[in-house]
RODO-2510 file (C-alpha; in nm, 4 decimals, decimal comma):
residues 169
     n   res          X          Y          Z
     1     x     0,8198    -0,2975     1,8633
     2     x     0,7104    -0,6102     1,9855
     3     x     0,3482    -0,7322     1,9266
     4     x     0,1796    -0,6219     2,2277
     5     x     0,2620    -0,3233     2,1897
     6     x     0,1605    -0,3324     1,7813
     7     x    -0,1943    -0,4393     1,8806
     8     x    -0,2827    -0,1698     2,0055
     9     x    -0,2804     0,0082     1,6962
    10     x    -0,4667    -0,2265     1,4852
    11     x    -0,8454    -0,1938     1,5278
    12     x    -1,0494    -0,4791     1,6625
    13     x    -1,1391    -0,7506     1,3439
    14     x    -0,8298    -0,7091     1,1852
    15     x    -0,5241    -0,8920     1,1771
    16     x    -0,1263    -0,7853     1,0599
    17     x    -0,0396    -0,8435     0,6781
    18     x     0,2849    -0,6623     0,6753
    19     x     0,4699    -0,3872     0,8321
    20     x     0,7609    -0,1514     0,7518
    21     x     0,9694     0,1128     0,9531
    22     x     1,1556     0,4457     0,8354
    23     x     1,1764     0,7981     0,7599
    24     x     0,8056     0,8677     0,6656
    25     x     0,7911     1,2261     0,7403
    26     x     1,1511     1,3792     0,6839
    27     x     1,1697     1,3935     1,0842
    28     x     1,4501     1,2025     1,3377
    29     x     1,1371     0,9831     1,4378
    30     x     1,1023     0,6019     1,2433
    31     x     0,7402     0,6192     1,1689
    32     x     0,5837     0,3088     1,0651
    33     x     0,3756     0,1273     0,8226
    34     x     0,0937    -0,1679     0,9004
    35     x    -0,1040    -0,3483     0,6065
    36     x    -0,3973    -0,4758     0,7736
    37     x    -0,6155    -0,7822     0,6914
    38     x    -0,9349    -1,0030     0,8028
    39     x    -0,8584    -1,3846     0,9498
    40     x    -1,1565    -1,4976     0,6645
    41     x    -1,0271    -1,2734     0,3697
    42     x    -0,9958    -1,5672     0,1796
    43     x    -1,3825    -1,7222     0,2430
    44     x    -1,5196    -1,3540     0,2182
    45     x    -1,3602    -1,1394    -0,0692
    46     x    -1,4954    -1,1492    -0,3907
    47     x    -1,2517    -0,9409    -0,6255
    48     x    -1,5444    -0,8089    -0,9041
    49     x    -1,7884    -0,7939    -0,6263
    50     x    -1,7207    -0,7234    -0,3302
    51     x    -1,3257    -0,6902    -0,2326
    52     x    -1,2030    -0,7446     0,1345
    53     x    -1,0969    -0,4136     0,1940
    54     x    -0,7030    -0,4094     0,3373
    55     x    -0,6678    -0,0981     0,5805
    56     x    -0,3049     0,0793     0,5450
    57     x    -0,2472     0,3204     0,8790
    58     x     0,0654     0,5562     0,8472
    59     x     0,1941     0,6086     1,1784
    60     x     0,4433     0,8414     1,3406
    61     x     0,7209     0,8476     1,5879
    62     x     0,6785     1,0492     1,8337
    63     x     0,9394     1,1761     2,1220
    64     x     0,8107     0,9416     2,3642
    65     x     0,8906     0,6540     2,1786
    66     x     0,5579     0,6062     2,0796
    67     x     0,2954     0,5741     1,7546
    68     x     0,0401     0,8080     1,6429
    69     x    -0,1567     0,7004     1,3964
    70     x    -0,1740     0,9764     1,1490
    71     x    -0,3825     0,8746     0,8213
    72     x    -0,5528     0,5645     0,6948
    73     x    -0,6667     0,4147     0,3914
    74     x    -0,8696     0,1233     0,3044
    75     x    -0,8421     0,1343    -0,0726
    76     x    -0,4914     0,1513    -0,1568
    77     x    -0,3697    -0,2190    -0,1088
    78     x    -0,5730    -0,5065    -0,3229
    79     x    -0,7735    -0,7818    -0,1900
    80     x    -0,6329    -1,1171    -0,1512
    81     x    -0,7983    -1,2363    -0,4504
    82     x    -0,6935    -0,9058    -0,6548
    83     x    -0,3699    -1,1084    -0,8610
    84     x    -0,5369    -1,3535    -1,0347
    85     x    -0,3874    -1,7004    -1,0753
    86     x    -0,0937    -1,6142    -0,8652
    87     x    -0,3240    -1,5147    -0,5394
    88     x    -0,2579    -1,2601    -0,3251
    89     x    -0,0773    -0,9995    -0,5384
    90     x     0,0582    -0,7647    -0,2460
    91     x     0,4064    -0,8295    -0,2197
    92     x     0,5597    -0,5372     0,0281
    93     x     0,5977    -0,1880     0,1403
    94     x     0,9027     0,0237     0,1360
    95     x     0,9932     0,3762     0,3217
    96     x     1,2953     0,5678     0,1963
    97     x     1,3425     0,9408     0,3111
    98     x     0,9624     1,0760     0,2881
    99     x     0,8592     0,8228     0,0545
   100     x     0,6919     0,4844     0,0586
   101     x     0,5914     0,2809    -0,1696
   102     x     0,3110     0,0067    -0,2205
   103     x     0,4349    -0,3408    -0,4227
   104     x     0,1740    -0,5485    -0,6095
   105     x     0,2190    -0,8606    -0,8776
   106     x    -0,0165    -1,0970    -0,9960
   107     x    -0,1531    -1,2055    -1,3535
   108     x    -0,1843    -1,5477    -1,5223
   109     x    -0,0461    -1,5908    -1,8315
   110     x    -0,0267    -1,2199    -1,8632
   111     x     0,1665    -1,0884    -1,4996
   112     x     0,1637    -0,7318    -1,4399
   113     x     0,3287    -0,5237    -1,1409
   114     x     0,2296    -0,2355    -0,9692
   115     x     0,4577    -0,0002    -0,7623
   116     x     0,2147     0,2706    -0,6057
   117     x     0,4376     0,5747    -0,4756
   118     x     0,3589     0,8625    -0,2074
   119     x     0,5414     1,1112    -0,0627
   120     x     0,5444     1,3218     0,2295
   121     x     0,4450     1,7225     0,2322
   122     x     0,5853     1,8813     0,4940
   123     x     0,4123     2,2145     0,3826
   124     x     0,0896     2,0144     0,3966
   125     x     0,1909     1,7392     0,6957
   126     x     0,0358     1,4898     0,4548
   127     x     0,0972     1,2125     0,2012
   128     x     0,0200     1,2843    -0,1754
   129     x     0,0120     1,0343    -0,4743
   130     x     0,4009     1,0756    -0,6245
   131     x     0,4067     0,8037    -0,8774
   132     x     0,2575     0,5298    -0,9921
   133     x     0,4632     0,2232    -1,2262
   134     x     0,3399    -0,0375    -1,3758
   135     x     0,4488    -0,3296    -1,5944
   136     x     0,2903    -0,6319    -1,7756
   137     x     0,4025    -0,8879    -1,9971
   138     x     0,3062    -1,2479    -2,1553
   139     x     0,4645    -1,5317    -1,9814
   140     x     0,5585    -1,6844    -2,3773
   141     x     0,7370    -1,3203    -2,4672
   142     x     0,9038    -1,2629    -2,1014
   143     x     1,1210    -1,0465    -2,2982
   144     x     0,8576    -0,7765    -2,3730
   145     x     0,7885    -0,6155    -2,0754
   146     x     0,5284    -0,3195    -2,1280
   147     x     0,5763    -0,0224    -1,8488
   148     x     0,3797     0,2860    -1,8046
   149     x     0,4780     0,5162    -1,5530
   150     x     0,2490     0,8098    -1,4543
   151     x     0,2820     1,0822    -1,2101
   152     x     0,1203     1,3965    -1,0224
   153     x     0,1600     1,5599    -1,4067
   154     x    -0,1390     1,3064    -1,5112
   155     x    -0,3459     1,2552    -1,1919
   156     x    -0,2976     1,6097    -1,0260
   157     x    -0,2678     1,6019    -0,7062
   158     x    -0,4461     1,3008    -0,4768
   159     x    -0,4065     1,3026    -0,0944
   160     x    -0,3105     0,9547     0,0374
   161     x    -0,6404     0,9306     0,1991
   162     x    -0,8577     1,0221    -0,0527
   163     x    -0,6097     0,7500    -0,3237
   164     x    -0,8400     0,4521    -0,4440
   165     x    -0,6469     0,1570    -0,6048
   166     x    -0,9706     0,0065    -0,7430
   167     x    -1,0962     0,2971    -0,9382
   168     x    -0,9817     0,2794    -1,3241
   169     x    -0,7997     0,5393    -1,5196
***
C-alpha cells in the first residue's frame, strides 16, 4: 500500500511509527497493523506524568482490496520516553496466523524486554490479551537473564481494546 493510500487511515495529528501486514484474523485477507505517533512526541511526553499516548489501529482486508479499521488502542505501545536510557523502547510488531505481537526494550544498566501477545477470536471477531513475556537483566551479569511469562490463566481475559500497558500488575 503506498502512502497515499495509508493516510487515509491515520487520523489527523498523527504521524506513522511502524507498520506490519499478515494474517490477523485467520481469513485469506492481509490485514494490517499501524503504530501511530505525534511529530513533537519528543518535546511533549513526559513518561511519569503525562505519556504521549501511541495509537495502535488493527485493520482488515477486505474483498475490495481495501482497509477497515476494526479496533484501536491508545495504551498498548509506550511513549517515546518509556525505555529509559536507551530512548524509545518500541522496537516492532509481528503478525503470524491470528496473532500479533507488540516488541518493547529499554533499561539502563538494568534492560528489560517486553513481548505483549494477542490473538484473534473468531467466536468473538475480536483480539484478546494471549501472553505477555518479559525479561530483565544487569548489564555486569548479562548472563542472568530474569523472564516471567504470564498468560490469560493470570490476567483472565482482557479485550485488546480495553489492554492498558501502563497500568501495573
Amino acid at each position: 500500500m503506498d502512502s497515499a493510500e495509508l493516510a487515509k487511515y491515520i487520523p489527523k495529528g498523527y504521524i506513522l511509527l511502524d507498520s506490519a501486514s499478515g494474517d490477523l484474523n485467520r481469513d485469506e485477507y492481509n490485514g494490517l497493523i499501524l503504530v501511530l505517533n505525534k511529530p513533537d512526541e519528543k518535546e511533549t511526553s513526559d513518561v511519569s506524568e503525562h505519556p504521549t499516548l501511541r495509537p495502535l489501529l488493527l485493520l482488515i482486508g477486505q474483498p475490495s482490496h481495501t482497509y477497515k479499521v476494526v479496533a484501536r488502542n491508545d495504551k498498548a505501545v509506550y511513549c517515546v520516553d518509556c525505555g529509559g536510557m536507551m530512548g524509545d523502547p518500541f522496537t516492532q510488531i509481528v503478525i503470524k496466523n491470528g496473532y500479533f505481537s507488540i516488541e518493547h526494550y529499554g533499561g539502563s544498566s538494568w534492560r528489560w524486554g517486553l513481548i505483549t501477545t494477542f490473538k484473534y477470536s473468531a467466536t468473538d471477531k475480536i483480539w484478546y490479551l494471549y501472553k505477555q513475556g518479559s525479561t530483565s537483566m544487569h548489564t555486569s551479569d548479562p548472563d542472568k537473564v530474569k523472564t516471567k511469562i504470564t498468560t490469560t490463566k493470570n490476567f483472565g481475559k482482557i479485550p485488546f481494546s480495553k489492554y492498558d500497558i501502563y497500568k501495573e500488575d
